[in-house]
N, C-alpha and C positions, 0 to 999 in steps of 0.2 A: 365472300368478297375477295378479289384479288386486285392489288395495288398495281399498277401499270407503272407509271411512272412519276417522280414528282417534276413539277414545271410552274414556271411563271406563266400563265395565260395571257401575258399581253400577248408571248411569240407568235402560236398558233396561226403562222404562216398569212401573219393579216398585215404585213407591209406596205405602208404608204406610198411605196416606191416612188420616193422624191416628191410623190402629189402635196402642193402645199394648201391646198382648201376642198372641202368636203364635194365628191362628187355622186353620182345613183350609182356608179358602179362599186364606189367605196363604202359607198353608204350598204351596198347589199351584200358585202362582203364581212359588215361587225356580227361581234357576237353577240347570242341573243343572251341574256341570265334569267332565270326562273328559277327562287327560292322553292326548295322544295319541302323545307323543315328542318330542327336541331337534330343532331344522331339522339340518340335513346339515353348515352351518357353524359347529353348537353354540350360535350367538347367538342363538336365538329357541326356546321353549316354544312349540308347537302341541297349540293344546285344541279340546275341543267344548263347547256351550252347549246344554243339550237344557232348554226350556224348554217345560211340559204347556199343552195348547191346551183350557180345560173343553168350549167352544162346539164346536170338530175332534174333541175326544175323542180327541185324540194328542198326542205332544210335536213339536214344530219345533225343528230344531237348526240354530246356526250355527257355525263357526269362525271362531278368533282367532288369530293368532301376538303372543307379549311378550317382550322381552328379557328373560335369564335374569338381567341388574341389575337389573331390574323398571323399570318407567313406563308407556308408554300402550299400549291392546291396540289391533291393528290386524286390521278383518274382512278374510277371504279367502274366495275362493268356492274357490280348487284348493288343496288342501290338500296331497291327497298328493303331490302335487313337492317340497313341500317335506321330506318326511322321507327319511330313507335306508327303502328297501323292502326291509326281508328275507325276502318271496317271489322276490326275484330275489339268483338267484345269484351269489355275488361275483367268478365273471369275467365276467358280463352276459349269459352265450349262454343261459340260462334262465329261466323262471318257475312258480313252486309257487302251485297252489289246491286248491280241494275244489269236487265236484259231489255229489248225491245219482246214484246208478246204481241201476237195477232188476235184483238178483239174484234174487229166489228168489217165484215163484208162491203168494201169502196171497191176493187176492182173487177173488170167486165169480169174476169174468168172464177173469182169468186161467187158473182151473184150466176152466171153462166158456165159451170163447169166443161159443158164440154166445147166451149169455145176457147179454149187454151190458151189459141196467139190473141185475143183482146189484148188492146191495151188503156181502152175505156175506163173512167173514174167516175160512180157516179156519189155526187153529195145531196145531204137533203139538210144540211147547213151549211155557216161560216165555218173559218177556221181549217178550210178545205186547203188550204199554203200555208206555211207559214218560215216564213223569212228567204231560204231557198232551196226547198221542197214541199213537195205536193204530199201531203196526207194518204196514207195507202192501209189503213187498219189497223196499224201499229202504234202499240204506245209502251212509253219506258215506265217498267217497273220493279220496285225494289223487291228481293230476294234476300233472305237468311238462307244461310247452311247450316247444317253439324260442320264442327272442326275437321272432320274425318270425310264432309264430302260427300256422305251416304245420305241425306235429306236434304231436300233444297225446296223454299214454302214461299208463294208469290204471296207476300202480304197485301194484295192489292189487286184480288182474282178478279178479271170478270167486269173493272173495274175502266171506262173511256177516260180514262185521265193517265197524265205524264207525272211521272216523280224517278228523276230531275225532270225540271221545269226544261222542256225543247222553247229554241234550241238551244241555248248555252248552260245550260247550268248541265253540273258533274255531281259527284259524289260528297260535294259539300251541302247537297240537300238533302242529306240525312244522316244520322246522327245514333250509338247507342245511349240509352239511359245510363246513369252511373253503375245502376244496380243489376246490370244486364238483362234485364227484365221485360223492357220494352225496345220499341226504335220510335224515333221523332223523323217524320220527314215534311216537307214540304210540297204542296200539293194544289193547284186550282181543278178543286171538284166542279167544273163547267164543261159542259161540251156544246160544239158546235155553236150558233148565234150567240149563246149567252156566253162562251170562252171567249167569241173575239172584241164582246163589246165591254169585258170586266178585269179587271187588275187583282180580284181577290183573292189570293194565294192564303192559306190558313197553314199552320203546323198541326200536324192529326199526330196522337200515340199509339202507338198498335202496340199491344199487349200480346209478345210471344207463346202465353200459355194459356191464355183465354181465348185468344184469336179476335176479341173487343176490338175495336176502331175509336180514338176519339177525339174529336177537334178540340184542337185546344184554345184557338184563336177565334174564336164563330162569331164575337162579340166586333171583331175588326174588319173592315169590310173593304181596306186597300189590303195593300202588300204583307204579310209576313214571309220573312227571309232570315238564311244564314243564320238557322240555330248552331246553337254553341252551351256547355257546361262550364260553372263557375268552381276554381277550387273545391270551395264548398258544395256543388252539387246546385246549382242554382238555375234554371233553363234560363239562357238568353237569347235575344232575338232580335234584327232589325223590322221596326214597324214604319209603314206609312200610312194615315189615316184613311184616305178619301179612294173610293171606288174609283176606278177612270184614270184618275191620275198618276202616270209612271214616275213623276219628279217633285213626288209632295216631295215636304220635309221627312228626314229619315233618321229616326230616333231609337234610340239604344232602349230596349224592355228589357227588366228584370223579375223574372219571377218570385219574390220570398215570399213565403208561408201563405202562398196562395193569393198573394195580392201582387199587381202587376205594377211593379215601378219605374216610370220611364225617368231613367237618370240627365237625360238631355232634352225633355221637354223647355226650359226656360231658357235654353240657349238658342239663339239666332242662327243657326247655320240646321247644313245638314248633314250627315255620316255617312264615309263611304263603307267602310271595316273595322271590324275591332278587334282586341285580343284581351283578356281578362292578364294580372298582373299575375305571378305564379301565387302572392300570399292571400289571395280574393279581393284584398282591398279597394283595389283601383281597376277601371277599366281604360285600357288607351286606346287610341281611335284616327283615323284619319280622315280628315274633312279638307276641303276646298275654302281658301282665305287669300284676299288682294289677290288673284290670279297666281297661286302657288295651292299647293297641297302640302299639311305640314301634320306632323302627331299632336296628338291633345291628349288628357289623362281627365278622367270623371271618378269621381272617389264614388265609392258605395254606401253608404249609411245606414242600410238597411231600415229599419222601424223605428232607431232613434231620433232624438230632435237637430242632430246635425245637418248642416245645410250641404247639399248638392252642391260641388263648385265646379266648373268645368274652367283646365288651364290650356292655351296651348302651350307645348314644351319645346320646340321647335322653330326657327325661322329664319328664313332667308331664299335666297334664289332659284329652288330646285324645287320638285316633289319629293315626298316622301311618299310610293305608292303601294307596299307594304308590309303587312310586321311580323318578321319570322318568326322571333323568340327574345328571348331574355338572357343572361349572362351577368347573375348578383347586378351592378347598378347598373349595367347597361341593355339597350336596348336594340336588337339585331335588324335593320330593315333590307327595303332595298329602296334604293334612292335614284334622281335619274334629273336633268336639265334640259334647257334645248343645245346645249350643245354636247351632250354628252348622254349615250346610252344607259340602259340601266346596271346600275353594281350594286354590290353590296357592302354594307356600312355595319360602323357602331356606334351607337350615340352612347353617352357616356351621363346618365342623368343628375349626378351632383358635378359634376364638371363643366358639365355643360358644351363640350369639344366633340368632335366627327373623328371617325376611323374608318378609310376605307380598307377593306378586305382585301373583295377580289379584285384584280386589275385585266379586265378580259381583254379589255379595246383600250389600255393604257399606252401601248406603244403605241399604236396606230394613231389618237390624238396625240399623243406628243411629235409628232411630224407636223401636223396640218394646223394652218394659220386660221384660230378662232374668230368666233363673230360675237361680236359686242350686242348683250342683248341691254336697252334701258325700259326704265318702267317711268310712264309719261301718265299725266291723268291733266282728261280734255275735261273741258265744260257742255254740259249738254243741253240740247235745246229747252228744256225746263230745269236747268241750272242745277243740276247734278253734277257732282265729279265722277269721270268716267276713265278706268284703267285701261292705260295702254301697252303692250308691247311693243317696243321699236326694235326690232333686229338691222343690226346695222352689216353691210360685206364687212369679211376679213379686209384687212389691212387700208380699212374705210379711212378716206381723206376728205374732213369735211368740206375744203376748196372746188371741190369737184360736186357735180351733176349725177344722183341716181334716179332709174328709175324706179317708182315705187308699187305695191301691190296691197292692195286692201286682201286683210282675209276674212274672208266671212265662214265662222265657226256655224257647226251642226249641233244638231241634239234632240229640237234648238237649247232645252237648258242643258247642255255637260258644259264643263270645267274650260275655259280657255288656261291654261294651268300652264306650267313649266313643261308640258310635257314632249315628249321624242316619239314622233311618228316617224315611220318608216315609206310610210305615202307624200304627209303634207306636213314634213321635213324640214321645219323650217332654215335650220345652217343649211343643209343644201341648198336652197332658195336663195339669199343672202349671198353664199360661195358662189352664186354664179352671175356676183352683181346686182342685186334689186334688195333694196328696203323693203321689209316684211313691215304692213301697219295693222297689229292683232287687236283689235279692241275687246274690253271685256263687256261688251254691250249690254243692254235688258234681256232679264232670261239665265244670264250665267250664275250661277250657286258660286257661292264665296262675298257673298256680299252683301249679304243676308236676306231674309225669305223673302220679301215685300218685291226686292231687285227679282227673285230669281221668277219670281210669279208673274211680273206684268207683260211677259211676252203673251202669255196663254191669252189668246181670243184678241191679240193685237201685230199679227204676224207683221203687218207691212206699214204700220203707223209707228212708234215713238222707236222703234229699233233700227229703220230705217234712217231716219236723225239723227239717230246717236254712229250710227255708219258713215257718215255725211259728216259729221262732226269729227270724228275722228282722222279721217282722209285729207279733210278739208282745214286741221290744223297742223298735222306733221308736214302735209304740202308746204305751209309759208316758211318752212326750213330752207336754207339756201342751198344744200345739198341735194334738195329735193327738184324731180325736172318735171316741173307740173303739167309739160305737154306731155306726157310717160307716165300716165297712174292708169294701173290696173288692177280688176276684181276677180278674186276667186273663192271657189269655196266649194262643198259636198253637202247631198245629204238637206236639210234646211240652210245651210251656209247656200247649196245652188240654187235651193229658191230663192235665197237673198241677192243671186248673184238674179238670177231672172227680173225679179221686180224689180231692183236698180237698173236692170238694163232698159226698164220703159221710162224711170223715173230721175237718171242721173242728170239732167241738161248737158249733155258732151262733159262731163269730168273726165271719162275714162276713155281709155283711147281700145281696149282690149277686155273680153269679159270671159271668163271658163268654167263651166258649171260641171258639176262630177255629181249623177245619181240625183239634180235637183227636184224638187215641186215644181213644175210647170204649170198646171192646171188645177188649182184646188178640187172644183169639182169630179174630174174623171179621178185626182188621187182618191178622194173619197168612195168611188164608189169602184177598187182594184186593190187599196192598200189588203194586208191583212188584219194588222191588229187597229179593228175601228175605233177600239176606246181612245185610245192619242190621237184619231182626229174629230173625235166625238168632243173631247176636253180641250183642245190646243184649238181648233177649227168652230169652236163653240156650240157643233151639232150637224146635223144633216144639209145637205143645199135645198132641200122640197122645204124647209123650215120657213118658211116664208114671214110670218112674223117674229122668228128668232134675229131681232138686229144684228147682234153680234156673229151669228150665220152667215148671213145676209151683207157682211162684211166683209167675211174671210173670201165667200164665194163671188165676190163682187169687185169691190175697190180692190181686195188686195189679194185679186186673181193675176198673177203675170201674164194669163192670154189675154186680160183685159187691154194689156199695157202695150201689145207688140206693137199697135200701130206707130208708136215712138222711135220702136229698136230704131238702131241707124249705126252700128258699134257692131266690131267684127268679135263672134263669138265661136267659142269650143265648147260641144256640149260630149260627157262622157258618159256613158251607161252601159250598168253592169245587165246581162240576158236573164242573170238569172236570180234578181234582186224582186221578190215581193213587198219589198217592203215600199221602196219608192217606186212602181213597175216602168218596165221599157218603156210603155206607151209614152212618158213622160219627156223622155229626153227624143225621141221620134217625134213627137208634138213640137216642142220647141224648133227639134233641127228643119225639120220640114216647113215652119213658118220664116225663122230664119233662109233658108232656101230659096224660099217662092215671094219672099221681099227682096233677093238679089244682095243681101249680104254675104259678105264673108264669113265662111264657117262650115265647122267639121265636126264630123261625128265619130267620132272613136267609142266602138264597141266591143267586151270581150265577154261574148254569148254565154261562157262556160263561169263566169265570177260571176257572185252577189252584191251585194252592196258596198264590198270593200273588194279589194283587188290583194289577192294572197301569193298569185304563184311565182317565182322571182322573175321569170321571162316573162310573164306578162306585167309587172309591178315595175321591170325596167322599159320596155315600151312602153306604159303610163307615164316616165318621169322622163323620158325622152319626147313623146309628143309634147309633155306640156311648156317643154321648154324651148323647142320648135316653134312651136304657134308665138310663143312669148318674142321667141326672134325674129317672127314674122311680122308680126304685129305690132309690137311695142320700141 
């Protein structure tokens, strides 16, 4: 390791210059922070600093270590020495990775060697895309070494399965035993049809000296994810019960003495992450509550008659999105709001006070005039209370006239939460004059299972009222200019944004869909992964006596609804997004079109589902506020 130099991170050449309210170009100039873990002697937080390059059209990242008392950050160029590595085995004769391997003959020049230039894909199932990339015989698997490098053994020869789970998961899906003995990894043993229509990922043990395989989870037939060891040697694991379902409830497993104990079974919410406490007692965890994310702690009990009690420890107006380490009573995260990027903190558990650490984007907001965010909760059409976000412009004077924007959140169940997007931004939204109205609608987690479940198999019935409810109370604000309300959203927030535009009667004067569902039925039959429309869609459209089918692909189809549109719309789509495909926002723009409305299609052939590179990330935030000036 060699020390560079010591610095305060707010400098790092991120100057507000004079700009007093957050703008895209300011916004793509913060720092990014990514906890990377405590050094090895607990005294030092090591992070990254991924800062976007507009000019490179990529981010540059560096590394820092800070004391976990907080004061000055110090650059490092080796990082990793300094963390404990848990791809190496805890008596040191090992090392765990992943490679992609070529099992199985998809392309022409494969099943045709001497036709070389093919570039033909043949499949004899699903699963043939998935997210954004096509399938080509490759699949990732884990790998042991010797220490020394001279053996290296695919514990998973031979074998048409991912471990990590494509496409996101890393080297968090797998795991050594305490005893160096074996590896635990995470795994959906399905291919083809039955991968794309099942959720069920198990934890298998592979036994380094036997070469054995064995499921440990076979009994669970959703999710097992992000195994983890307890002080004491204890396997843990997040489970979700039910096949199909990406957004059951998600509950903390413990394995003691052979029996699986789920310590947050009786609690009403559901887990995003955990970290066991350093003395095994307690586990802490973060979950989604009232439209924030906060820590919670679940004590252990193990066998005795003590009762499971689950606290949160934590609360107030930010997320806490997650848990580095520990430091005697305190607890090391990373935290983050809407108007403020992610840093990192210490919470202080018998004190119960915040400390931030690092200050990456510290100078940079202390220039720029914040936005006032309130938490409102509407009444909804079957008399629920329903949390709201109101993001108010900087230096907002209630006397005056804004325009406002309905957001309609994706997922459809993720978190409408505190959180800092670098797309759909809210202070930059806000900074450039318009009221943000976030509802936490049906569907959202944090407010407990029953709420987060009733979207499934009711896409465009009670969520659409609780949309409607929400727009339709912050309007009778008198700041509000209710000739000026507009919809946006991605993802199922654009199908939300679609079906309102057949179903609003003139509330909104401008609508912008990014990635939406426009056609229940053709998404069904392009998406990749069928089980979320199998579960969420309540089945096939040929279902014909499946009502709740027969619903999604009917009523609460948005091509059903076009004959309405009359509302000038943006529709955005990524080329290379399987998951909601082209065809979708090309369906919409072309109907929109050939009705003689207003409306653009902004395309960026080479993104997926989300918009990552910063030159195309600031033409996204540029058009969208364009159209907005157009329009609204």
């Amino acid at each position: 390791m060699k020390k560079l130099l010591i610095l305060t991170l707010g400098i790092m050449g991120l100057s507000a210059n004079a700009q007093d309210v957050m703008t895209p170009e300011l916004l793509w100039k913060l720092g990014r922070v990514t906890p990377l873990g405590l050094s090895k002697d607990g005294k030092n937080i090591v992070y990254k600093v991924a800062i976007p390059s507009v000019e490179e059209n990529k981010s540059n990242s560096k590394y820092y270590t800070i004391p976990v008392t907080g004061g000055n950050a110090t650059e490092v160029t080796e990082y990793k020495e300094l963390i404990a590595d848990k791809n190496t085995a805890p008596d040191g004769l090992h090392l765990l990775s992943h490679q992609e391997v070529k099992i199985t003959k998809v392309l022409g020049k494969d099943v045709y060697p001497e036709l070389p230039k093919s570039d033909a894909k043949v499949y004899d199932g699903l699963d043939y895309r998935h997210w954004d990339t096509w399938r080509d015989g490759t699949y990732n698997h884990v790998f042991f070494a010797t220490a020394d490098g001279k053996s290296k053994t695919d514990i998973m020869p031979k074998e048409e399965y991912d471990s990590p789970q494509k496409p996101f998961g890393g080297d968090e899906d797998y795991i050594w035993s305490p005893d160096s003995k074996s590896i635990i990894y995470v795994c959906k043993k399905k291919a083809g049809t039955a991968y794309a229509v099942s959720t069920n990922t198990d934890l298998y043990q592979y036994n380094i000296e036997t070469k054995e395989t064995k499921n440990l989870t076979e009994g669970n037939l959703g999710y097992d994810t992000h195994p983890s060891f307890s002080p004491n040697g204890d396997l843990t694991w997040l489970q979700m019960k039910r096949d199909g379902y990406e957004a059951d409830k998600n509950d903390i497993i413990v394995r003691f003495k052979e029996m699986n104990i789920n310590l947050t079974a009786g609690w009403d919410g559901t887990v995003e992450s955990f970290k066991w406490s350093t003395d095994g007692k307690k586990v802490y965890f973060i979950a989604p509550v009232d439209g924030t994310k906060q820590l919670f702690e679940v004590n252990f009990p193990g066998l005795t008659r003590i009762a499971v009690t689950v606290k949160q420890i934590t609360n107030g107006v930010f997320d806490v999105t997650e848990i580095v380490g520990f430091n005697l009573d305190q607890v090391i995260v990373a935290r983050n709001d809407m108007n403020h990027a992610s840093e990192i903190f210490s919470y202080d558990l018998k004190k119960k006070t915040w400390k931030q650490l690092t200050n990456v984007n510290t100078e940079t907001y202390s220039k720029l005039t914040l936005c006032k965010t309130e938490k409102r909760y509407v009444t909804t059409t079957d008399g629920k209370k329903m949390l709201v976000w109101v993001i108010l412009p900087p230096n907002f004077d209630p006397t005056k006239k804004y325009p406002a924007l309905l957001y309609c959140q994706g997922g459809p169940q993720s978190a409408l939460s505190q959180y800092y997007s670098y797309r759909w931004n809210f202070q930059t939204i806000a900074s450039q004059g318009y009221v943000v109205v976030a509802p936490n609608r049906r569907g959202m987690p944090g407010h407990g299972v029953k709420w987060n479940e009733q979207i499934s198999g009711d896409w465009g019935g009670q969520v659409m009222d609780d949309y409607l409810a929400a727009i339709d109370d912050v309007a009778k604000e008198s700041y509000v200019d209710k000739t000026r309300l507009g919809a946006v959203g991605a993802s199922y927030g654009g199908y939300s944004v679609f079906q309102l535009a057949g179903i609003h009667k003139n509330r909104f004067k401008t609508f912008i869909s990014h990635c939406g569902i426009f056609n229940t039925q053709s998404m069904y039959g392009t998406t990749e992964e069928v089980f979320f429309t199998n579960w969420d869609s309540g089945g096939a459209y040929w279902e014909k006596e499946n009502k709740i089918a027969q619903k999604t692909y009917n009523e609460f189809n948005p091509i059903n609804m076009v004959n309405n549109w009359n509302t000038p719309i943006m529709i955005i789509q990524g080329g290379k997004d399987y998951r909601v495909p082209i065809g979708q926002g090309q369906e919409a723009f072309q109907a929109a079109q050939l009705k003689g409305i207003k409306s653009r299609f902004l395309l960026f052939p080479e993104e997926n589902h989300w918009v990552l590179k910063p030159q195309n990330a600031l033409v996204w935030q540029r058009e969208f506020f364009k159209w907005l000036k157009e329009t609204l």
